[in-house]
C-alpha positions as CSV (number, residue, x, y, z in Angstrom):
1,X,-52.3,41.5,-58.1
2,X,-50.6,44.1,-59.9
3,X,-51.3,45.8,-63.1
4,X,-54.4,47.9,-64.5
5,X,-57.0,45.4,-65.2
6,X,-60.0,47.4,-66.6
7,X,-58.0,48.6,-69.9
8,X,-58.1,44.8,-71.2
9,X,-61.7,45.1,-70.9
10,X,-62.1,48.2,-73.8
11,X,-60.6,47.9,-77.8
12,X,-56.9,48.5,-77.5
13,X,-55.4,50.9,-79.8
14,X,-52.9,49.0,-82.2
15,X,-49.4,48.4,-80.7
16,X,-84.4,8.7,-67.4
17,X,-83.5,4.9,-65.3
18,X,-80.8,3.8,-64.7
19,X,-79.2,1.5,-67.4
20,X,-78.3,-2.3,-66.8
21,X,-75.1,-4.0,-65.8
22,X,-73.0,-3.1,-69.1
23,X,-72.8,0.6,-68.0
24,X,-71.4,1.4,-64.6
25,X,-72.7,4.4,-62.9
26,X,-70.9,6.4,-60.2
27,X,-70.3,4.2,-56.8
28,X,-70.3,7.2,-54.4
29,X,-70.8,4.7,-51.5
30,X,-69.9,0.9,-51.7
31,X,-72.6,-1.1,-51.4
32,X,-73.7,-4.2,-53.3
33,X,-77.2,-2.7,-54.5
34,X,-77.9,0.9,-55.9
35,X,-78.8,4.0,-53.6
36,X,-79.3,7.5,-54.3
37,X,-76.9,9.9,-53.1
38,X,-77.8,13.6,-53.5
39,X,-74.5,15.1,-55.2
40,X,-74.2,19.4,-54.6
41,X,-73.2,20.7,-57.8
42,X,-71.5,24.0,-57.9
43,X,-72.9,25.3,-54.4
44,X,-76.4,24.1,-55.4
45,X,-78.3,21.0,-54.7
46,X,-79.0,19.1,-57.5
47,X,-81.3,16.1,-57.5
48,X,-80.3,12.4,-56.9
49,X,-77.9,10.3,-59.0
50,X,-78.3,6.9,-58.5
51,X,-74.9,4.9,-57.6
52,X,-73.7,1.6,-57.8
53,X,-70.8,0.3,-56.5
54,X,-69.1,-3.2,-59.0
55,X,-66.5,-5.3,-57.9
56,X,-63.1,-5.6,-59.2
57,X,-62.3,-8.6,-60.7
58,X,-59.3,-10.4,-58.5
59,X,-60.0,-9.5,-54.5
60,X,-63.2,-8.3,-55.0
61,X,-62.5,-5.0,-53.4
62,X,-65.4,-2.5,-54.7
63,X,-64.5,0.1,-57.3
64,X,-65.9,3.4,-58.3
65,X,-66.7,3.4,-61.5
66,X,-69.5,5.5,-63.9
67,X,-69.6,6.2,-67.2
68,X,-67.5,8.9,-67.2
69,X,-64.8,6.6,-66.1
70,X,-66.0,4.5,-69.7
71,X,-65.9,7.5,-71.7
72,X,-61.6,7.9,-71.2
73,X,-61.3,4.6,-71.0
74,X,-63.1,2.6,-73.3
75,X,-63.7,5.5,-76.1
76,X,-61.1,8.1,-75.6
77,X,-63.3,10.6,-74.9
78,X,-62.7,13.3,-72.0
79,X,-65.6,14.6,-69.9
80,X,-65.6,18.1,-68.6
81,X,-67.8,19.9,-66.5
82,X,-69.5,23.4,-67.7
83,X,-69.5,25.1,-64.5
84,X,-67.5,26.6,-62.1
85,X,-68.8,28.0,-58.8
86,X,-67.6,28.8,-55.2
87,X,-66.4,26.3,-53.4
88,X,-64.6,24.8,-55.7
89,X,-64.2,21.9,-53.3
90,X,-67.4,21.0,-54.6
91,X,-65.8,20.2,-58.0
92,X,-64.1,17.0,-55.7
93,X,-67.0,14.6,-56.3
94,X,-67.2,15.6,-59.7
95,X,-63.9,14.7,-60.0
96,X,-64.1,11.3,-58.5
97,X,-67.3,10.1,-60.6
98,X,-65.0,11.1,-64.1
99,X,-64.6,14.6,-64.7
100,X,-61.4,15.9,-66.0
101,X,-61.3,19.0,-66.6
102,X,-63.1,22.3,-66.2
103,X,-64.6,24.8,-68.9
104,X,-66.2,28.4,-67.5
105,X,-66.8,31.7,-69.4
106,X,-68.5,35.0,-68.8
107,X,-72.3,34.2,-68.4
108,X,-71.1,31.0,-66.1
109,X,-68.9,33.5,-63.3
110,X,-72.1,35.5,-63.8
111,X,-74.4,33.8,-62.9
112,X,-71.8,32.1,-60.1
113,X,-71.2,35.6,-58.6
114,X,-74.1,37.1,-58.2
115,X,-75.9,34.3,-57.2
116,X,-73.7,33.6,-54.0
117,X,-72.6,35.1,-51.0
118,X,-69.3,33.2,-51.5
119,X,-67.4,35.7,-52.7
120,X,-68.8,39.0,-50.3
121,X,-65.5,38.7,-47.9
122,X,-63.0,38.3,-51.0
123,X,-65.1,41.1,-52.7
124,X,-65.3,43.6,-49.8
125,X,-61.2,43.7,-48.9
126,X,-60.7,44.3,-53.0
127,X,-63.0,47.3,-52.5
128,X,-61.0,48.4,-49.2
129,X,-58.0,48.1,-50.4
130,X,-58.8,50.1,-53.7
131,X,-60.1,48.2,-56.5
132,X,-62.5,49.2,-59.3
133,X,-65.4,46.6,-59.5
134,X,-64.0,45.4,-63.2
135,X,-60.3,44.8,-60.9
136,X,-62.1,43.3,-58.3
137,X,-64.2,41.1,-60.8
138,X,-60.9,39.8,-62.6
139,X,-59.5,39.1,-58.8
140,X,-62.3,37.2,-58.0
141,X,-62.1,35.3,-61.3
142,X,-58.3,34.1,-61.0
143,X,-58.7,32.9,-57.6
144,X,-61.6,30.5,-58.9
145,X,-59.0,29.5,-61.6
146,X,-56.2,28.8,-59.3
147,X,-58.0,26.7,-57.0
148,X,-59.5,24.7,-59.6
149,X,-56.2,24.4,-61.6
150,X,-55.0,22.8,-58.3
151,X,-57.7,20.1,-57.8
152,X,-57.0,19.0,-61.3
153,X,-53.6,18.8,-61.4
154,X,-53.2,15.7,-60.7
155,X,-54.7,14.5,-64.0
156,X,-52.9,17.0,-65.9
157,X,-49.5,15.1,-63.9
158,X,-51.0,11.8,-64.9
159,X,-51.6,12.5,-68.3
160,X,-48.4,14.3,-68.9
161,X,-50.3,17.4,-70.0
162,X,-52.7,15.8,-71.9
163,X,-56.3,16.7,-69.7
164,X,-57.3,18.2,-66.3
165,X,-57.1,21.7,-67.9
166,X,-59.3,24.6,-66.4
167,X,-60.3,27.1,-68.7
168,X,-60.8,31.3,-68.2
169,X,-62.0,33.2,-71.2
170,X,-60.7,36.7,-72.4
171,X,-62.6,39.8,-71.5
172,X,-65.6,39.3,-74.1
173,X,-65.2,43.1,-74.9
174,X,-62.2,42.4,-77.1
175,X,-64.0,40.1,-79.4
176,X,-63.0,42.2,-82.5
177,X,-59.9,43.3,-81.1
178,X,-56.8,41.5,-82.4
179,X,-54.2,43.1,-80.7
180,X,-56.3,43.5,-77.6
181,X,-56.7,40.0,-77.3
182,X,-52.8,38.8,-77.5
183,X,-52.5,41.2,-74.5
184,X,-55.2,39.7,-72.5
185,X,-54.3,36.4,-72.8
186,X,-50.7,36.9,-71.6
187,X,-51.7,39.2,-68.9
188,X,-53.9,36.0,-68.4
189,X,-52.0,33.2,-68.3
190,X,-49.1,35.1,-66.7
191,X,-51.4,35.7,-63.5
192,X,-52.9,32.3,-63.0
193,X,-49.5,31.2,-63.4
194,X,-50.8,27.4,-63.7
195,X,-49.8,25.1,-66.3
196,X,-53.1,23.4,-66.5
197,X,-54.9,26.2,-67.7
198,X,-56.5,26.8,-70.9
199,X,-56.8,30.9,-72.0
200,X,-60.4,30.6,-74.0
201,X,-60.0,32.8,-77.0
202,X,-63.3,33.4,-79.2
203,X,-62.8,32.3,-82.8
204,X,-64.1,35.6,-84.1
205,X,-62.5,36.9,-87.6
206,X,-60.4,39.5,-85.7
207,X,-59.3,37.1,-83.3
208,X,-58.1,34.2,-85.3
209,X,-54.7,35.6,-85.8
210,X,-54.5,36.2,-82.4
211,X,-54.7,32.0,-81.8
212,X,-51.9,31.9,-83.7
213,X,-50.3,34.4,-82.0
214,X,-51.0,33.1,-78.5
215,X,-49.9,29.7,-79.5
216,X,-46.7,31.0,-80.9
217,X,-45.9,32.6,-77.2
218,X,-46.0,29.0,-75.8
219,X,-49.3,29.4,-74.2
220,X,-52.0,27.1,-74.4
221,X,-55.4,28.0,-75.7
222,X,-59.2,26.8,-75.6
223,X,-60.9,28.3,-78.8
224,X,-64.4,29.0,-78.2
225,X,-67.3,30.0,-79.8
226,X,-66.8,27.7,-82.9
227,X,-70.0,27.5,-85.3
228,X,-69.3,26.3,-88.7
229,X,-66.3,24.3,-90.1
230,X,-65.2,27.0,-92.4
231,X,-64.5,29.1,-89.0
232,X,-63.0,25.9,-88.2
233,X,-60.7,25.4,-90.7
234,X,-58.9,28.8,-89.6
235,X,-59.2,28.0,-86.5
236,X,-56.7,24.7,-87.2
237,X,-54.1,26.5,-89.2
238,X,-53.9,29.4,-86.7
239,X,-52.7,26.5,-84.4
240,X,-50.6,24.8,-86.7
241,X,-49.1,28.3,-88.0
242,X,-48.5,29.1,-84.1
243,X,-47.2,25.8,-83.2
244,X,-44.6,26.3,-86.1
245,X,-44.2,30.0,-85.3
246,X,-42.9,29.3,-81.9
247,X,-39.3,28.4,-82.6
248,X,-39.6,25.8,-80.0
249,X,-37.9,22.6,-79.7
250,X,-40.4,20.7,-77.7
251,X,-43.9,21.4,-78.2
252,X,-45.2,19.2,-76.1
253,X,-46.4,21.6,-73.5
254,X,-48.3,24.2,-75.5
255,X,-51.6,22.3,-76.0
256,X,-55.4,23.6,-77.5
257,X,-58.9,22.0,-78.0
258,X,-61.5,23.4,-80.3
259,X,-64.9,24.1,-78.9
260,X,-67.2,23.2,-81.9
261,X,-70.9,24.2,-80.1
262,X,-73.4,22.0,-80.9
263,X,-77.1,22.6,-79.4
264,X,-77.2,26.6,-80.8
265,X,-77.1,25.0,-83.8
266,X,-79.9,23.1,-83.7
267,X,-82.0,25.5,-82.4
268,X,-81.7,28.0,-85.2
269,X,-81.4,25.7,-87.9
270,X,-84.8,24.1,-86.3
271,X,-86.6,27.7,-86.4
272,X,-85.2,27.7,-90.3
273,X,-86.8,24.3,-91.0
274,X,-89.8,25.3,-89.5
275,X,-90.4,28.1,-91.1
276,X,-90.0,26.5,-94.5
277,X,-92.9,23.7,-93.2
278,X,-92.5,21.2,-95.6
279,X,-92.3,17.3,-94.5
280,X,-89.2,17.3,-95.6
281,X,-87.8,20.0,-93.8
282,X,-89.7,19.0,-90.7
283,X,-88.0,15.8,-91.1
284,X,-84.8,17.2,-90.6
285,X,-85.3,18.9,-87.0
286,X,-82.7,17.9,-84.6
287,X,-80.3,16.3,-87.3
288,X,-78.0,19.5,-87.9
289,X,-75.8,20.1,-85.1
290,X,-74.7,16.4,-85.2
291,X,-74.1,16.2,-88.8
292,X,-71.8,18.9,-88.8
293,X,-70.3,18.1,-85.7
294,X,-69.8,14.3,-87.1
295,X,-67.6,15.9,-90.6
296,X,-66.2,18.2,-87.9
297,X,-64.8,15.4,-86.6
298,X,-63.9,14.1,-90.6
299,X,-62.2,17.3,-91.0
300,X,-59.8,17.1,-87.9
301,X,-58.6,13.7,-89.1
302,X,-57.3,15.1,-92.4
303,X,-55.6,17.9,-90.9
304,X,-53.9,16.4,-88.4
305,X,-52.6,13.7,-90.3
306,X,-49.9,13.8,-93.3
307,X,-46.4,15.5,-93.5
308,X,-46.7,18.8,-92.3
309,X,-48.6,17.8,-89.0
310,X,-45.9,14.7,-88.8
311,X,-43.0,17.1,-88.7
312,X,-44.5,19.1,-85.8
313,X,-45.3,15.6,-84.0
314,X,-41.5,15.0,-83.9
315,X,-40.9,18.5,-81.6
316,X,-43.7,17.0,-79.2
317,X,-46.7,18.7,-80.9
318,X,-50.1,17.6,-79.2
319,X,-52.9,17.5,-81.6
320,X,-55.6,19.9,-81.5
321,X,-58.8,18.1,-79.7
322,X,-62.0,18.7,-80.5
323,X,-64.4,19.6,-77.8
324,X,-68.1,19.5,-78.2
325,X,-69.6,22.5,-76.3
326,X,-72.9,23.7,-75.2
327,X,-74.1,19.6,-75.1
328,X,-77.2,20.7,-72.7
329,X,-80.3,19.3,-74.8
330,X,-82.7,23.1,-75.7
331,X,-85.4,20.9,-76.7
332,X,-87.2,19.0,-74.2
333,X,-88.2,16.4,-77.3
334,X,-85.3,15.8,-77.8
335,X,-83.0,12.8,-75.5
336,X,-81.7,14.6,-72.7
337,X,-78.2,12.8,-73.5
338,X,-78.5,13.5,-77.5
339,X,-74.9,15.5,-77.5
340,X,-73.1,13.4,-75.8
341,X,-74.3,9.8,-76.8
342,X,-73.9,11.1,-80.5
343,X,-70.5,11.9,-80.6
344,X,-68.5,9.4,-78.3
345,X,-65.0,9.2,-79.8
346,X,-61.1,9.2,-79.5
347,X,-59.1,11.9,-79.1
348,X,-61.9,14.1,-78.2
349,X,-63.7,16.5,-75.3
350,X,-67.3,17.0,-74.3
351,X,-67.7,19.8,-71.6
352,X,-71.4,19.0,-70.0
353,X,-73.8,21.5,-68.0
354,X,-75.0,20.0,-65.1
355,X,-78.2,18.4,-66.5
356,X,-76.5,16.7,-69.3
357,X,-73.6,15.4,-66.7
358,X,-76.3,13.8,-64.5
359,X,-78.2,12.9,-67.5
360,X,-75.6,10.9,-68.9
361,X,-74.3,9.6,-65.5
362,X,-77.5,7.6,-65.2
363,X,-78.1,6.4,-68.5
364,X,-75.8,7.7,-71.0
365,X,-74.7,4.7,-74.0
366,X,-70.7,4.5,-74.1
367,X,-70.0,3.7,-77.8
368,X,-68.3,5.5,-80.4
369,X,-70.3,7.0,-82.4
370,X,-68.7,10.3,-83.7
371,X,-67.4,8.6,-86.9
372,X,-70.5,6.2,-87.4
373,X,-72.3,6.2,-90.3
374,X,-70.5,9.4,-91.5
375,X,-72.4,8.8,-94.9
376,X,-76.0,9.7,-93.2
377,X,-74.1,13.2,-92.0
378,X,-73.4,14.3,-95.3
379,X,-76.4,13.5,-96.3
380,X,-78.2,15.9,-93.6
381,X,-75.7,18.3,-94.2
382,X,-76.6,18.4,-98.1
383,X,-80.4,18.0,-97.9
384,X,-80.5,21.4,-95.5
385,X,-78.3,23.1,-98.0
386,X,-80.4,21.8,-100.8
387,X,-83.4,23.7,-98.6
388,X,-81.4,27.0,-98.6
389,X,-79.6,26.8,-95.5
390,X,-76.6,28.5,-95.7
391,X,-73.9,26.6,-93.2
392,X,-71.5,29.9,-92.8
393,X,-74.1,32.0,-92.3
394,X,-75.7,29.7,-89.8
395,X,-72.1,30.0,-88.5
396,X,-71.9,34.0,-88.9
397,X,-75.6,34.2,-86.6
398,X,-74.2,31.8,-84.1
399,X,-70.9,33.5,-83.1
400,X,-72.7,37.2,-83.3
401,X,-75.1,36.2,-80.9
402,X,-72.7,34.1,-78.5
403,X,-70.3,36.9,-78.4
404,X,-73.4,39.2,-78.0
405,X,-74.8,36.8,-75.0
406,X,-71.0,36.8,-73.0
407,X,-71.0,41.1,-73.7
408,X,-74.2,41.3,-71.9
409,X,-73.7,38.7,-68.6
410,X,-69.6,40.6,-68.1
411,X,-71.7,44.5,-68.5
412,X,-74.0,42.9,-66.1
413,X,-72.1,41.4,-63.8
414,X,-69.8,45.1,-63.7
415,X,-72.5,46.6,-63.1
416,X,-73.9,44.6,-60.2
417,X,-70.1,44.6,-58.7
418,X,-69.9,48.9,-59.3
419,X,-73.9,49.2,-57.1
420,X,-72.5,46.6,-54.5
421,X,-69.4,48.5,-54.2
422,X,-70.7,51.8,-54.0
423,X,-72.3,50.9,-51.2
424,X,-70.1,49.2,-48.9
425,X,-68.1,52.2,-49.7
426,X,-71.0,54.6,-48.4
427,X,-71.9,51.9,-45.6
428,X,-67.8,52.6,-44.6
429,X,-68.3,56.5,-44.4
């Protein structure tokens, strides 16, 4: 790999059981009556999922079906797995059962990396041959990518570009760097050198522009780190200003989603309502993060609808999903499938942790619900502002602390990398 990775990473100067027969859950063997398999997620063990295999209707020869598969299917919606982990051949049965498509980001290689012996051999010849730990960190990073781009390339084929992206996020150090950014993601995307992958781009004020910028180079971008639908709304017309930017004829292969995260949101807006205390308020715990993810979804219809998003539909344009990020339930009072079940719908993503992908495997409810009563979501929405809540700076908190969180697991992880490197370099002499 050539090129000096570590100056990306600093500011640039400018230049529950199992539900019955109307849900199908994952037939990892065929047989006619359920048994659990035990399915290793991400080089770990996780527990059981219970499978069933149903027979097709016509020869009777079993199929594998869960609700995954119901999700794309029967409501449009596209499941992804949050997680990416050595070996990635462990992302096979993940595939089978429904997944399409992969979503990782600083804390997740973390956490993957230092956690796992898996990458030691890959690790120790970067060191040998030369490489600084943050060079031997990107290395490690765009191998995972690569192999995972591969496994899902066949539902990118299938789909004509449509899903079975992977996604690798920017150096989180360039947050507030514009310029910075635009750099990184074409260093990037011109190393993976897949066309199923998705360069995750935080939607930070500073790096907005940098979408659109992106998108107008022809290359494909996750936008993460989405709070509030005022960030949002920028976030839209960066891709529709990039799309239009591009002076391309067919724009059929430069592609985004949105990650809108969800759960965050309900856990600070929970503390808020708390603190206030009154019944009303308390009323309103665990309401937030669906209600503004259900005019989210109100919001995306209107923009991507009418004469200017009709004229870039002619050259190919995609429109921009939605995806629902960090879905895993915070709040054990809560259902463990609350961010999924609540916003089932066309056109959209939901990228799932691994409880929340088991969760809903064995008894998630397949039925669109992201645009049902849209009414009640306006009228949580207004009730919390009515209480003080302030939705931007809800939004503001949210993105500090998530870019804050993803600064501290890449430092981390460096530094981890620089110790273990120091001394196989000392355990050499």
């Amino acid at each position: 790999m050539t090129g000096t990775v570590s100056k990306l990473a600093a500011p640039r100067p400018a230049a529950a059981p199992l539900r019955p027969a109307s849900l199908r859950t994952a037939a990892i063997a065929c047989a006619p009556s359920p048994r659990r398999v035990s399915v290793s997620i991400a080089g770990r063990a996780r527990s059981p999922i219970i499978a069933m295999a149903s027979a097709k209707e016509g020869n009777g020869a079993p199929t594998k079906k869960t609700t995954l598969h119901d999700l794309y299917e029967l409501q449009g919606l596209s499941p992804w797995y949050d997680n990416l982990c050595r070996p990635v051949t462990d992302l096979l049965p993940l595939i089978a059962s429904g997944v399409r498509g992969v979503t990782s980001n600083p804390t997740i290689f973390q956490k993957a990396i230092s956690s796992s012996s898996a990458y030691d051999d890959q690790f120790k010849q970067l060191i040998s041959s030369g490489k600084d730990a943050e060079s031997a960190y990107w290395e490690l990073v765009i191998k995972d990518i690569q192999d995972a781009c591969k496994l899902f390339e066949p539902i990118y084929n299938e789909t004509d570009g449509a899903d079975g992206y992977v996604s690798v996020e920017v150096s989180p150090r360039l947050a507030n760097d514009t310029q910075g950014t635009v750099e990184a993601a074409k260093w990037l995307h011109k190393l993976v050198n897949r066309p199923n992958v998705y360069i995750k781009i935080p939607a930070t004020a500073e790096c907005v522009p940098s979408i659109q910028e992106v998108i107008a180079n022809g290359i494909s971008v996750n936008v993460t780190l989405i709070f509030s639908i005022a960030r949002y709304e920028a976030v839209i017309d960066a891709y529709l200003d990039g799309l239009e930017a591009s002076g391309l004829s067919d724009l059929s292969r430069v592609t985004s989603v949105a990650s809108f995260f969800v759960s965050r949101v309900d856990t600070l807006i929970d503390k808020m309502l708390e603190k206030i205390g009154t019944p009303e308020a308390l009323a309103l715990r665990g309401k937030a993060a669906v209600a503004q993810a259900k005019l989210a979804n109100q919001f995306y219809q209107k923009k991507f609808s009418g004469p200017r998003w009709e004229a870039l539909a002619k050259k190919g344009a995609k429109k921009q999903r939605l995806l629902w990020a960090s879905t895993g339930v915070k709040n054990p009072a809560y259902p463990d499938t609350l961010y999924v079940d609540s916003l089932i719908g066309p056109d959209t993503v939901n990228t799932m942790p691994d409880q929340a992908l088991q969760a809903f495997i064995d008894h998630g409810t397949v039925s669109r619900t992201v645009d049902a009563i849209v009414s009640e979501a306006e009228g949580v929405y207004s009730a919390l502002e009515k209480l003080g809540i302030d939705w931007d700076e809800v939004g503001k908190q949210l993105e500090l602390e998530g870019v804050d969180s993803f600064k501290k697991s890449f430092d981390s992880l460096l530094v981890s990398l620089q110790e273990k490197g120091n001394s196989l370099k000392t355990a050499s002499v």
